[in-house]
LOROGU-394723 format. One line per 2 residues: number of its first residue (from 1); their letters; for each residue y, z, x of N, C-alpha, C. Coordinates in pm, whole numbers. Layout:
REM LOROGU-394723
NUM) A) Y Z X Y Z X Y Z X  ... $
***
This chain:
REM LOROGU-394723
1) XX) -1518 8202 -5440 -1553 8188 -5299 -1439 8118 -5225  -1419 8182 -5135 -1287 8128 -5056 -1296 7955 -4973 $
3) XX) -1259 7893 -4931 -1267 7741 -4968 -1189 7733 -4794  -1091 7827 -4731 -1021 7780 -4636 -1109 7768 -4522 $
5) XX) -1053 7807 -4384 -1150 7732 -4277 -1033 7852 -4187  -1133 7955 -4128 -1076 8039 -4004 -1098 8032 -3827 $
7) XX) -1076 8058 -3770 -1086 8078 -3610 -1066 8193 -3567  -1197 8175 -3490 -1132 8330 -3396 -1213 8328 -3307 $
9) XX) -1146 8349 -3155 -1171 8329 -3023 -1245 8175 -3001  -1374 8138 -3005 -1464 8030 -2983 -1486 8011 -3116 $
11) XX) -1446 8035 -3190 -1508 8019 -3351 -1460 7969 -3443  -1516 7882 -3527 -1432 7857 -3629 -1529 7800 -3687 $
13) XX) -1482 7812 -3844 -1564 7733 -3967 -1505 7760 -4118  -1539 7709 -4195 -1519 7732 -4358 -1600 7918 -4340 $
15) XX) -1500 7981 -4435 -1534 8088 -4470 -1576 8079 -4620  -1721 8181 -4616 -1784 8147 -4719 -1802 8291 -4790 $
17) XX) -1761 8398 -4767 -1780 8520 -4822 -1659 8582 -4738  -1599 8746 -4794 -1508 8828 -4720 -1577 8969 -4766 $
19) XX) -1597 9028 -4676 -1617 9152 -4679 -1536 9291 -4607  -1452 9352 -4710 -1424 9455 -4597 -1295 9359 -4487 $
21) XX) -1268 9448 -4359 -1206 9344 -4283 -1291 9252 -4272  -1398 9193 -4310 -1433 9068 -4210 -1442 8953 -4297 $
23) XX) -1465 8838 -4262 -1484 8720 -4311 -1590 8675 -4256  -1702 8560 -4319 -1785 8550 -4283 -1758 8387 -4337 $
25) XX) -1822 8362 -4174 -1785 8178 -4158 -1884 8126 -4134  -1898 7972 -4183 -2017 7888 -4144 -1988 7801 -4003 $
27) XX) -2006 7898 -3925 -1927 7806 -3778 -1992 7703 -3710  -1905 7656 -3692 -1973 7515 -3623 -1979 7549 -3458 $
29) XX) -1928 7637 -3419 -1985 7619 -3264 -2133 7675 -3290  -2172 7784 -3374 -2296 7811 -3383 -2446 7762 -3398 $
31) XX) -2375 7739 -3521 -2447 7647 -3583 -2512 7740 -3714  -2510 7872 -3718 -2498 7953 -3887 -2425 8032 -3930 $
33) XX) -2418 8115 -3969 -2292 8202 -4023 -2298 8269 -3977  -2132 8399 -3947 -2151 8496 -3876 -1989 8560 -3925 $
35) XX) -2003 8685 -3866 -1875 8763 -3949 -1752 8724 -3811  -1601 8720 -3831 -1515 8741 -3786 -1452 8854 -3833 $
37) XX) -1389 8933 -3750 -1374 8915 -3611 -1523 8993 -3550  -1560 8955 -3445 -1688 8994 -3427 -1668 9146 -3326 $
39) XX) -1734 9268 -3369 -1690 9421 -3325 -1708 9418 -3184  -1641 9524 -3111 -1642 9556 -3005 -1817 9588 -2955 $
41) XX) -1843 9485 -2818 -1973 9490 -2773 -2023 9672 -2720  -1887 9748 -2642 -1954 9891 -2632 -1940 9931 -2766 $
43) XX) -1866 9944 -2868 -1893 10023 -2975 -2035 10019 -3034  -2105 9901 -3020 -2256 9854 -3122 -2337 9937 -2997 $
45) XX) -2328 9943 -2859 -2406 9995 -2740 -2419 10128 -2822  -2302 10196 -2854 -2348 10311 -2830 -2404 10383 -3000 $
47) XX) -2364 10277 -3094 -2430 10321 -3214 -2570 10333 -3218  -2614 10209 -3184 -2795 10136 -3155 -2813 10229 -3052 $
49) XX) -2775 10319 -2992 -2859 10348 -2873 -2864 10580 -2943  -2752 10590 -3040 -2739 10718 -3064 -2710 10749 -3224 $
51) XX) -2644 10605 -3287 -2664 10653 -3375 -2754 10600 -3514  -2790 10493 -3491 -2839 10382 -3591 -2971 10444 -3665 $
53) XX) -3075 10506 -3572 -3166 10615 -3653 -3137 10742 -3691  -3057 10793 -3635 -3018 10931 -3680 -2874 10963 -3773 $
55) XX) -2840 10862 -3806 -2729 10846 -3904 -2721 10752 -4017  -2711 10617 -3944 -2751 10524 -4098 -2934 10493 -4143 $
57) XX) -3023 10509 -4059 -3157 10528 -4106 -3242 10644 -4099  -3153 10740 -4125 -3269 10861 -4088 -3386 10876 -4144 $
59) XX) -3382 10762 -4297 -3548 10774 -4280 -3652 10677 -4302  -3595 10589 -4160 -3641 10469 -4121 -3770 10494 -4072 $
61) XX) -3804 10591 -3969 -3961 10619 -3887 -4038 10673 -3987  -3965 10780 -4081 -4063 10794 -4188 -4123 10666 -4277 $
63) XX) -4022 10626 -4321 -4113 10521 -4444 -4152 10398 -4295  -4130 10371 -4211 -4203 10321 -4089 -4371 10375 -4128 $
65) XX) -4381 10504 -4106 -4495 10567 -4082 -4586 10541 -4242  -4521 10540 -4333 -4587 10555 -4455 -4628 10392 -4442 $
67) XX) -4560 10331 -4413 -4604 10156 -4440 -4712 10078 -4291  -4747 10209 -4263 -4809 10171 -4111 -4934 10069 -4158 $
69) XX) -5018 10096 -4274 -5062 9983 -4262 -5107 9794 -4341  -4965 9851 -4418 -4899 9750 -4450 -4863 9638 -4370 $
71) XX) -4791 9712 -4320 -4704 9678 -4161 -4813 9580 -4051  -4902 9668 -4072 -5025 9589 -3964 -5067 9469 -3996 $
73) XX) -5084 9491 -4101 -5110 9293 -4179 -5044 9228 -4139  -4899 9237 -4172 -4839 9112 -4115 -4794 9124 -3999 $
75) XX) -4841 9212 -3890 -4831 9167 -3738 -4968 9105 -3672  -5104 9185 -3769 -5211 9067 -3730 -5218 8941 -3772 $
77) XX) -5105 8906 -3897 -5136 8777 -3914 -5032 8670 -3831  -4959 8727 -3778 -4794 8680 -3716 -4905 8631 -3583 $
79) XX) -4985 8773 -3520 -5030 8718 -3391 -5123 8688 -3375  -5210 8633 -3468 -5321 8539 -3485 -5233 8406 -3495 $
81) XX) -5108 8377 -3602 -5081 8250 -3564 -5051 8222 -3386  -4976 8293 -3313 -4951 8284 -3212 -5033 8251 -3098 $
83) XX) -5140 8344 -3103 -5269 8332 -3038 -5341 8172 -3083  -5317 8182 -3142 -5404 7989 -3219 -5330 7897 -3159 $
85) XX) -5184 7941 -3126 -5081 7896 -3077 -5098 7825 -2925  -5135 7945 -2873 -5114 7957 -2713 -5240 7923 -2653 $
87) XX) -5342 7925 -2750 -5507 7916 -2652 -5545 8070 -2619  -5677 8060 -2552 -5738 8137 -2497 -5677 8205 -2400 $
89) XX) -5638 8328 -2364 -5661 8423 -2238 -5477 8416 -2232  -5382 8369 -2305 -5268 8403 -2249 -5176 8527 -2368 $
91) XX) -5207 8643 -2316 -5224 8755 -2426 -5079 8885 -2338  -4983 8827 -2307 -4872 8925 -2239 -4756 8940 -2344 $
93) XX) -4710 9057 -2382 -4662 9053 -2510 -4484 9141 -2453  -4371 9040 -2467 -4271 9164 -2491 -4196 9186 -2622 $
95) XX) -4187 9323 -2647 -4111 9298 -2759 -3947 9373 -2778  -3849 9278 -2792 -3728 9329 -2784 -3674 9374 -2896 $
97) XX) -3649 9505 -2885 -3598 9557 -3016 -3707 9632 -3104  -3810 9736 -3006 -3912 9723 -3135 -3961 9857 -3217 $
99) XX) -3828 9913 -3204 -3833 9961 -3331 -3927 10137 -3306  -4001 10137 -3427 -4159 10251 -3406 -4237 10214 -3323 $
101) XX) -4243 10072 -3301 -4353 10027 -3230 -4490 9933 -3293  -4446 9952 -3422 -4591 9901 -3521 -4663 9812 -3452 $
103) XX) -4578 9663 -3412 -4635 9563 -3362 -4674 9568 -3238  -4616 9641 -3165 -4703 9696 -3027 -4790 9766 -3054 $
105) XX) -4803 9821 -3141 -4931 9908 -3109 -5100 9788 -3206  -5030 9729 -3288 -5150 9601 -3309 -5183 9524 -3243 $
107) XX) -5088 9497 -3144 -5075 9402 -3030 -5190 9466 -2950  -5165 9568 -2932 -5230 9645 -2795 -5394 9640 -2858 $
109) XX) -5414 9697 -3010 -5562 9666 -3018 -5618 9569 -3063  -5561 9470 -3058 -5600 9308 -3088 -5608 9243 -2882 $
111) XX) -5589 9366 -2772 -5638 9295 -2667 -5491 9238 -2602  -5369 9250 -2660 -5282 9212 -2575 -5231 9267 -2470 $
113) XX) -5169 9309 -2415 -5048 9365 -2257 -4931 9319 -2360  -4893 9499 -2365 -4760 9487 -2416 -4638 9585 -2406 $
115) XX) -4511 9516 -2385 -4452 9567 -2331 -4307 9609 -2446  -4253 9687 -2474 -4161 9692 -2614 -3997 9723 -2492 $
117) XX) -3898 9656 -2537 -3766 9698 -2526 -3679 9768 -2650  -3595 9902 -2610 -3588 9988 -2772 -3487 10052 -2732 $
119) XX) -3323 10011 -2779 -3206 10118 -2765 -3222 10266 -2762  -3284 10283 -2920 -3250 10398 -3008 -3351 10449 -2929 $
121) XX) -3295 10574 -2923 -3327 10727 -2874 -3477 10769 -2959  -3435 10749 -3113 -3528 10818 -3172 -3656 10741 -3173 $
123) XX) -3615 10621 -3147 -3745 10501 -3192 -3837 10498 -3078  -3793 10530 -2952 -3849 10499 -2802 -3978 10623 -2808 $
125) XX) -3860 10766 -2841 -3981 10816 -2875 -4050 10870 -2955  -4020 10817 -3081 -4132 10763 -3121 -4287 10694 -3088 $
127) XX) -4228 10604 -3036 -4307 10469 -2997 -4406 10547 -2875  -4300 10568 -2792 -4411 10664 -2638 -4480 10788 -2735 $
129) XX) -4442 10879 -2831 -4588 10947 -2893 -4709 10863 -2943  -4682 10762 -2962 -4789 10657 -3024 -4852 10611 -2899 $
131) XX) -4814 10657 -2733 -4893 10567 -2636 -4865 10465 -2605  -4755 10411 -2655 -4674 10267 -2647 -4593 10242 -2465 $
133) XX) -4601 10153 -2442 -4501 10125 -2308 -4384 10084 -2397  -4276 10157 -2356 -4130 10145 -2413 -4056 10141 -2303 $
135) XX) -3921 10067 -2268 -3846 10100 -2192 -3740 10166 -2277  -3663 10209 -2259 -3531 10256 -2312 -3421 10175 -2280 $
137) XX) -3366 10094 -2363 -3210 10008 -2355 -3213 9885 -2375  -3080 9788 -2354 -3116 9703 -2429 -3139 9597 -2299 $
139) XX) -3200 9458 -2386 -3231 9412 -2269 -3164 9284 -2267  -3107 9333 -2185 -2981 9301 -2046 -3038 9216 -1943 $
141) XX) -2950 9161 -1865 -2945 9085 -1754 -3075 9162 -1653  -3011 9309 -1600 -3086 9401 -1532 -3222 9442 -1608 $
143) XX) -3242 9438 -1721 -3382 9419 -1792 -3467 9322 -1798  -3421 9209 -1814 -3507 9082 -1815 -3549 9061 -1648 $
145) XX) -3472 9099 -1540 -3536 9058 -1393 -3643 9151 -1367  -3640 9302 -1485 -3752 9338 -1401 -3879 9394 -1451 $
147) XX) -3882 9279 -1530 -3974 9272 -1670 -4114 9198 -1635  -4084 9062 -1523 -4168 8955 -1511 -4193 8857 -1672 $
149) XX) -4277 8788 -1655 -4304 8706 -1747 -4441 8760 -1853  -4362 8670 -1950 -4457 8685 -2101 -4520 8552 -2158 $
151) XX) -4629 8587 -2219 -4675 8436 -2305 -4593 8466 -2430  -4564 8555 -2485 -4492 8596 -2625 -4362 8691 -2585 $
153) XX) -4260 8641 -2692 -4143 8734 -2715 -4139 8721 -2838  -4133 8901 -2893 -4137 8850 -3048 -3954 9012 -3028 $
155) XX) -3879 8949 -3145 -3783 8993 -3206 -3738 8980 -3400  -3816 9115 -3419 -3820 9109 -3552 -3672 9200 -3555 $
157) XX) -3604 9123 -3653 -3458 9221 -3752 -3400 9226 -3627  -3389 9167 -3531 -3284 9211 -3411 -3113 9099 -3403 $
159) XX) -3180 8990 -3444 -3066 8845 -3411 -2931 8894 -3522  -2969 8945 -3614 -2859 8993 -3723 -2744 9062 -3695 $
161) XX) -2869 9147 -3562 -2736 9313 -3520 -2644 9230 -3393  -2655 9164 -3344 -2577 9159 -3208 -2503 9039 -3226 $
163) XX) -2369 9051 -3115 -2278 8978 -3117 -2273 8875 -3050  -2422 8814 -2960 -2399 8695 -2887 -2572 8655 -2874 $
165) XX) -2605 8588 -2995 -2775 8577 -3018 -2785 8460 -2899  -2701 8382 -2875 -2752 8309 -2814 -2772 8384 -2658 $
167) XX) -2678 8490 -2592 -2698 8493 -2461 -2844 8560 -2425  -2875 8600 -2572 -3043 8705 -2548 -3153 8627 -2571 $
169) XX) -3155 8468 -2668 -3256 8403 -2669 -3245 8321 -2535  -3121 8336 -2419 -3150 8280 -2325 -3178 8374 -2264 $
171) XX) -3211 8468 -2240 -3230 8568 -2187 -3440 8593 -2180  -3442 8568 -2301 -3562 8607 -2383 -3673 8463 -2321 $
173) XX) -3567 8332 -2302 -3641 8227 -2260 -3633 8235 -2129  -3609 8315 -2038 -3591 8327 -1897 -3750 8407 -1893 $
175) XX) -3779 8489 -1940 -3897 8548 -1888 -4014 8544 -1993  -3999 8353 -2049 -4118 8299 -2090 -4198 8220 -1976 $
177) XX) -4332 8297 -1987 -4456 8149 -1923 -4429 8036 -1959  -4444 7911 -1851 -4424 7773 -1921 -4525 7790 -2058 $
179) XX) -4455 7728 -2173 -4485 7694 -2290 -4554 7802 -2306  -4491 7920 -2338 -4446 8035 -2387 -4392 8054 -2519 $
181) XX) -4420 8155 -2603 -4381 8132 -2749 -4283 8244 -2771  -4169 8237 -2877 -4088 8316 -2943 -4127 8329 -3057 $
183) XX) -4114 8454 -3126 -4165 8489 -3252 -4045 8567 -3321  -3966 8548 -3380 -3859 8571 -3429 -3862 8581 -3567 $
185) XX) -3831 8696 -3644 -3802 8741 -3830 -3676 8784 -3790  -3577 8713 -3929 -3457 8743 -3938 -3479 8755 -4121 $
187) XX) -3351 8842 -4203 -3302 8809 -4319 -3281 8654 -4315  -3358 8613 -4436 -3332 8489 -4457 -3247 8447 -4606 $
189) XX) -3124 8469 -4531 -2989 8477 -4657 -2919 8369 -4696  -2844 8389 -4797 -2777 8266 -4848 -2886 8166 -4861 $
191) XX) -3038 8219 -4939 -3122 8125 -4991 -3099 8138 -5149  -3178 8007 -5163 -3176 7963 -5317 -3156 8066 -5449 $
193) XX) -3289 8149 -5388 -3298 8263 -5485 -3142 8296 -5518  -3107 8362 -5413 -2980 8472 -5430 -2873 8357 -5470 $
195) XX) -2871 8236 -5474 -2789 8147 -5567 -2818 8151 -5685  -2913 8164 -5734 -2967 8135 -5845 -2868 8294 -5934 $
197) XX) -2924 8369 -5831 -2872 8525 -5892 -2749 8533 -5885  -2654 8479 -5792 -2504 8473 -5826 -2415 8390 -5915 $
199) XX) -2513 8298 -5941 -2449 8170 -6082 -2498 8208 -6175  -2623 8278 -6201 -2691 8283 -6340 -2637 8405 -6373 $
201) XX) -2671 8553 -6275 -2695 8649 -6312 -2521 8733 -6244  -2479 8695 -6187 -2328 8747 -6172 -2352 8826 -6056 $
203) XX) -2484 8888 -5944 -2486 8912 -5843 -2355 8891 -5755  -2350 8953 -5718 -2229 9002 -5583 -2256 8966 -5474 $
205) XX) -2297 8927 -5318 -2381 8870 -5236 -2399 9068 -5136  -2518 9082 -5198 -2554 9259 -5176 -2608 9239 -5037 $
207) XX) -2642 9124 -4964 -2689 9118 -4839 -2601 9122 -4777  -2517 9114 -4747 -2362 9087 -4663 -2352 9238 -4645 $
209) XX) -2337 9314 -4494 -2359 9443 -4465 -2332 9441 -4365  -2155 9392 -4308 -2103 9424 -4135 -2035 9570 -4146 $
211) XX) -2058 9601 -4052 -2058 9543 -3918 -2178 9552 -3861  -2288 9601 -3997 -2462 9653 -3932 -2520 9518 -3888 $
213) XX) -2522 9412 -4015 -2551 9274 -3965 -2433 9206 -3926  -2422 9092 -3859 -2294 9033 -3784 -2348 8910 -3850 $
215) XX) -2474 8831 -3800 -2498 8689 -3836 -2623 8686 -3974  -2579 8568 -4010 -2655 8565 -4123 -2718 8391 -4157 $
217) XX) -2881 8409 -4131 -2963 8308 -4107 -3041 8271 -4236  -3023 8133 -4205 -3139 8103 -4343 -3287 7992 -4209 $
219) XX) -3362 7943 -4303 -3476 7866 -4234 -3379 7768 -4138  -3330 7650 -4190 -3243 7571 -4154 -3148 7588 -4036 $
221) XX) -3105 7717 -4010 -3005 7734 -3994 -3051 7816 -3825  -3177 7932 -3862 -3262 7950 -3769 -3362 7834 -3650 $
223) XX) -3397 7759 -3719 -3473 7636 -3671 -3359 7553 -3568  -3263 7519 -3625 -3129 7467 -3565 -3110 7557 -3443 $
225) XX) -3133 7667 -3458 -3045 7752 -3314 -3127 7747 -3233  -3291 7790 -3255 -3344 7749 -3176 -3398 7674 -3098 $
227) XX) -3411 7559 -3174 -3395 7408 -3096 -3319 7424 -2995  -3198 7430 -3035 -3052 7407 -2921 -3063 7506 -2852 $
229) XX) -3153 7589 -2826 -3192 7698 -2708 -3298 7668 -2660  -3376 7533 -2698 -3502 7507 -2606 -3581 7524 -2680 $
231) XX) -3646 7502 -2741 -3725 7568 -2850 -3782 7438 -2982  -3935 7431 -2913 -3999 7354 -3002 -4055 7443 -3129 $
233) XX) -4014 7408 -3286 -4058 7487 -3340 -4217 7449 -3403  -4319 7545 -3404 -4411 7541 -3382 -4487 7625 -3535 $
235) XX) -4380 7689 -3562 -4460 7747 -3754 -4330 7838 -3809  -4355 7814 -3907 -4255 7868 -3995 -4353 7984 -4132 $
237) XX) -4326 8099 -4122 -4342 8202 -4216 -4248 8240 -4292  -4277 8365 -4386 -4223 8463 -4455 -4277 8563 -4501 $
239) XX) -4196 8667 -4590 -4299 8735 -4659 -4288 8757 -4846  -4310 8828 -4899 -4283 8842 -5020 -4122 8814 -5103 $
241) XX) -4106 8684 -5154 -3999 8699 -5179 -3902 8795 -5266  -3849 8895 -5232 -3768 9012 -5273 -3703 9000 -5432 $
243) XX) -3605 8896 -5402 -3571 8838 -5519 -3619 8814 -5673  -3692 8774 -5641 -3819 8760 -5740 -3810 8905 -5834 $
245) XX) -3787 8994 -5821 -3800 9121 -5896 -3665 9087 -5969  -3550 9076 -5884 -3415 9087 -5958 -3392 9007 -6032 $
247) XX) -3477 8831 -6007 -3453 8741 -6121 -3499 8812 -6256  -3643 8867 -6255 -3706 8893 -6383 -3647 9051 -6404 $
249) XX) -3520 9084 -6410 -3442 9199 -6436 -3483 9333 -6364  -3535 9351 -6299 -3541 9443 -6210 -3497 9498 -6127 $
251) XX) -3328 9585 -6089 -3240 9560 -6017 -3258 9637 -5930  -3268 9677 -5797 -3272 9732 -5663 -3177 9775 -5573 $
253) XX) -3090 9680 -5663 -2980 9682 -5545 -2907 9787 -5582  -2831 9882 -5478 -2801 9999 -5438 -2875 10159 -5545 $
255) XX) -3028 10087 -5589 -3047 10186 -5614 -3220 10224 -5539  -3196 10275 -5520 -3346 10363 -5356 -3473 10366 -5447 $
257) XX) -3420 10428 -5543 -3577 10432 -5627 -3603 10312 -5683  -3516 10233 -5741 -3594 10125 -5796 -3629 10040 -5663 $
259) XX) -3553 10015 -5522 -3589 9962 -5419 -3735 10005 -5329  -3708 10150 -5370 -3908 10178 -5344 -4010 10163 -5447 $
261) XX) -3979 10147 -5541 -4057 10069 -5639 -4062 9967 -5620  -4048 9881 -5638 -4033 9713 -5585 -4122 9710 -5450 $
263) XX) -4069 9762 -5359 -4153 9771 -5241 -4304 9789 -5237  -4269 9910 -5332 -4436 9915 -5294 -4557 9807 -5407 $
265) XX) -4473 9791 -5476 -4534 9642 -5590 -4550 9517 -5462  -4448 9496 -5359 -4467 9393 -5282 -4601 9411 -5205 $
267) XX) -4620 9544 -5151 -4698 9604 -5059 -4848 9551 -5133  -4900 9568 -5245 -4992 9579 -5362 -5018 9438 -5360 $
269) XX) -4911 9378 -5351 -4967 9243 -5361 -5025 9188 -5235  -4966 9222 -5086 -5009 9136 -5030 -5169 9225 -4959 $
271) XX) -5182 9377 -4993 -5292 9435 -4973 -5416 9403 -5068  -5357 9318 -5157 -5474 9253 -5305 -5542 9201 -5191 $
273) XX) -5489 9063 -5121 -5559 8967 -5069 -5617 9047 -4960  -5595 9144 -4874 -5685 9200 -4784 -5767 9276 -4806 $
275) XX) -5735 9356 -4940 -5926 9409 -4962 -6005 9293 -5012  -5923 9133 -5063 -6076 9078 -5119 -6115 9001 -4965 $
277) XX) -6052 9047 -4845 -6104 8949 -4801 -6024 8801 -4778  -5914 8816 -4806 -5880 8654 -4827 -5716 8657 -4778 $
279) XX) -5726 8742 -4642 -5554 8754 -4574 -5506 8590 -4505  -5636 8524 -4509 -5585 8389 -4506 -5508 8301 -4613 $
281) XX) -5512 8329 -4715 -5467 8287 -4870 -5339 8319 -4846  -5332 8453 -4829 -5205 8521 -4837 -5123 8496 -4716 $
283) XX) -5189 8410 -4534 -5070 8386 -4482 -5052 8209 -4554  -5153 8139 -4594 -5103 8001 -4670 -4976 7995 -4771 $
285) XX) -4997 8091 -4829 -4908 8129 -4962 -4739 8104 -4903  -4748 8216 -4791 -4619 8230 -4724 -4547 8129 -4637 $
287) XX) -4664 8072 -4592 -4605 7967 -4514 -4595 7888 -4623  -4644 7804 -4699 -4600 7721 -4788 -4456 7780 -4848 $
289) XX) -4404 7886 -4900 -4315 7944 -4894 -4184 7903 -4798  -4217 7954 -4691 -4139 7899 -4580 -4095 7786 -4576 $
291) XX) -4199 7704 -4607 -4172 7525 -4607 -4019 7482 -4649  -4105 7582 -4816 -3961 7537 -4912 -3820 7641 -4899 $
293) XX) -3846 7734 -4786 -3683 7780 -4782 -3738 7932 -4840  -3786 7914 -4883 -3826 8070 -4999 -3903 8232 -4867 $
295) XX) -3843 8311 -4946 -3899 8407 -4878 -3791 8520 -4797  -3811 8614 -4861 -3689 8738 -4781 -3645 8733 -4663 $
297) XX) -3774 8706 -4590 -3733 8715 -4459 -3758 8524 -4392  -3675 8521 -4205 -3749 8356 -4224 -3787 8415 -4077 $
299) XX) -3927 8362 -4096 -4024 8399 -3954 -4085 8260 -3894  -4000 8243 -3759 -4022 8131 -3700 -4067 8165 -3582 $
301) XX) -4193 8053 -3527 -4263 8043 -3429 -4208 7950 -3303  -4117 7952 -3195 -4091 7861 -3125 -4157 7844 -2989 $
303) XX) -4201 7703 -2938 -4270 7733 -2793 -4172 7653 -2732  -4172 7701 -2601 -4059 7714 -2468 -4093 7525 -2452 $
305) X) -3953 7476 -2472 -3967 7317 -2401 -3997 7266 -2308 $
***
């Protein structure tokens, strides 16, 4: 692991991985890691908006569709914490970046007003065959004024892809209700696990994937940014930790079938606890999880200061 310390433009920190051209630094203006040199802002416009489903995920809406109600679990349990969160009657939902739509469309029959922001071409419509309110593009300066206000902003898998997280969680906190909540899932990388797998087991760091992801968040590191954007944090989640397969020899990585195997073993487990009845167990589990750092993904709850 490289040991020196780089800069570039506003940036600088110990570099802790190299990939490809880039280097990936623990920067201190940030406050978590992120790749140098960071790509041209129209080049990512026009991938996310033409090519990101129809080239590197083409069959993202499908297995989307197959995990639909997988998927639903953990957006009813994400917005039940939220709702417990916020009280009674404040139910306005936007969501940036969202994808098929899954969580808008649980949103919508759990009683919310919801509103989805969505680059990709293919995902928007998608989302509008499902009946969804989608806008098309990203949301921008000219998007957030004419949006009005939300009790919730949730951004799942979005903080990874873009080159300036902070100008969109200020963005995102501009058209929160006072004490207003953010609901944010990122890869939660450079955790324990995947140490464990690069000292014990000789792992390679297989999460590291620019110029698709740019920044790379752990609990710590997430919690930190959002603070310093205003942001009381208010719950900390996850979900099935991934890892866990590859410690006990089960390898996934760059291979599809053993990665949909695994998957759907994750899926099995957390659908155990909802046929017995007991999807409360199963969000305890995770959040205790969370506590300790653990967990694929890190899903944090922040309300507006």
């Amino acid at each position: 692991m490289s040991e020196h310390t780089v800069s570039w433009c506003d940036h600088a920190g110990r570099v802790v991985d190299s990939v490809a051209e880039y280097d990936i630094i623990d920067c201190r203006a940030c406050g978590f890691r992120h790749v140098v040199p960071l790509p041209d802002a129209d080049a990512l416009d026009s991938f996310y908006r033409q090519q990101f489903y129809a080239e590197e995920k083409p069959n993202y809406l499908a297995h989307a569709e197959a995990d639909a109600e997988w998927i639903a679990v953990a957006c009813r349990d994400r917005l039940a914490s939220c709702a417990a969160i916020l009280g009674p009657g404040r139910r306005r939902l936007l969501d940036i970046g969202s994808g098929p739509g899954h969580f808008l469309k649980t949103a919508g029959e759990l009683g919310w007003a919801a509103i989805g922001v969505e680059p990709g071409a293919q995902a928007v419509g998608y989302s509008r065959g499902l009946g969804l309110d989608v806008r098309e593009g990203f949301f921008d300066d000219a998007m957030a004024d004419g949006l009005g206000q939300f009790d919730l902003v949730h951004l799942s898998f979005v903080l990874e892809h873009i080159p300036d997280p902070a100008a969109l969680i200020g963005r995102a906190r501009r058209v929160l209700a006072p004490g207003g909540l953010i609901l944010v899932t990122v890869p939660n990388d450079y955790n324990d696990l995947q140490d464990a797998l690069q000292r014990g087991r000789g792992y390679k760091p297989w999460w590291l994937v620019p110029p698709h992801h740019l920044n790379y968040f752990d609990f710590e590191s997430l919690t930190g940014f959002l603070a310093r954007q205003g942001f009381e944090i208010a719950e900390r989640s996850t979900g099935f930790p991934m890892e866990l397969f590859l410690l006990m020899g089960e390898n996934y990585v760059g291979d599809d079938e053993a990665g949909r195997r695994c998957h759907a073993r994750r899926k099995a487990f957390d659908m155990a606890f909802e046929e017995a009845g007991l999807g409360n167990v199963r969000s305890r589990l995770y959040k205790a999880l969370a506590a300790a750092g653990f967990g694929r993904e890190a899903v944090v709850i922040g309300r507006a200061a």
